[in-house]
N, C-alpha and C positions, 0 to 999 in steps of 0.2 A: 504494500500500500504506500505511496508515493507520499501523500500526507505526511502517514506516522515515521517517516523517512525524514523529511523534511524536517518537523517536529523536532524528533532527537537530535538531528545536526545543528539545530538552533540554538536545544539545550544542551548542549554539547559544547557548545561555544561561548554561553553566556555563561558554563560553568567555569570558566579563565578568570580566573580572579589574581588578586591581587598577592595572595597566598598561597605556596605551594602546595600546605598540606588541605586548604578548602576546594584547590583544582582537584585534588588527588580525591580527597571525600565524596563531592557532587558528583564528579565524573564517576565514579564505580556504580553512583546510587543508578545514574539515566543508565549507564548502560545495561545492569543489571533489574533493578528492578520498576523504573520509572514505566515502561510500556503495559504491563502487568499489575500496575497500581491500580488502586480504588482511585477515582474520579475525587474523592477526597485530598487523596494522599497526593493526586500527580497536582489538581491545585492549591493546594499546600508549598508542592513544592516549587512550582512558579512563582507564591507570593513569596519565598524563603530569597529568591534568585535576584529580587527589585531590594532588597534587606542591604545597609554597609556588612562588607566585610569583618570588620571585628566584633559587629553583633553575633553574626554567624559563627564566627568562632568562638564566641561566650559562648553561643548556645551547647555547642559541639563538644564543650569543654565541660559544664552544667553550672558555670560562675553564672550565667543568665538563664530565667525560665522563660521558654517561649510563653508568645502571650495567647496562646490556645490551646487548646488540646491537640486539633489536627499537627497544627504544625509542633508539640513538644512527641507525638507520636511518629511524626516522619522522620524530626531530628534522632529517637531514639536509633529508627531503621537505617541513617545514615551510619550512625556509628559504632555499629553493631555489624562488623561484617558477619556475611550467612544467615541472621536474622529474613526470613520473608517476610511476606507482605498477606 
């Protein structure tokens, strides 16, 4: 599907941050489990991707709580590698 192609390569590229280890964290998340996500979880993870960089890494880290559910559920799935979805 051309779309869900498209899609990933955008979030793929939005995931180049300013941080090696937030490239490295997002990128595993789209490639692995972003397409297979809940409808929740994948805009979650779009709202997480418009976020600064060093919130993101609070988050990641758990110095910061996200401020929902959805998105302190996705950030667990980020950093939890093998965790599904």
């Amino acid at each position: 599907m051309p779309g869900a192609a498209q899609e990933i390569g955008r979030l793929r590229w939005r995931c180049r941050r300013g941080m090696r280890e937030l490239d490295v964290l997002l990128t595993r998340y789209v490639d692995e489990h972003y397409a297979r996500a809940s409808r929740e979880h994948q805009e979650a993870f779009r709202e997480l991707l418009e976020w600064p960089d060093p919130l993101i890494h609070a988050y990641c880290l758990g110095s910061e709580t996200p401020p929902t559910p959805a998105l302190a559920s996705l950030i667990g799935l980020i950093t939890q590698p093998g965790v599904r979805d």
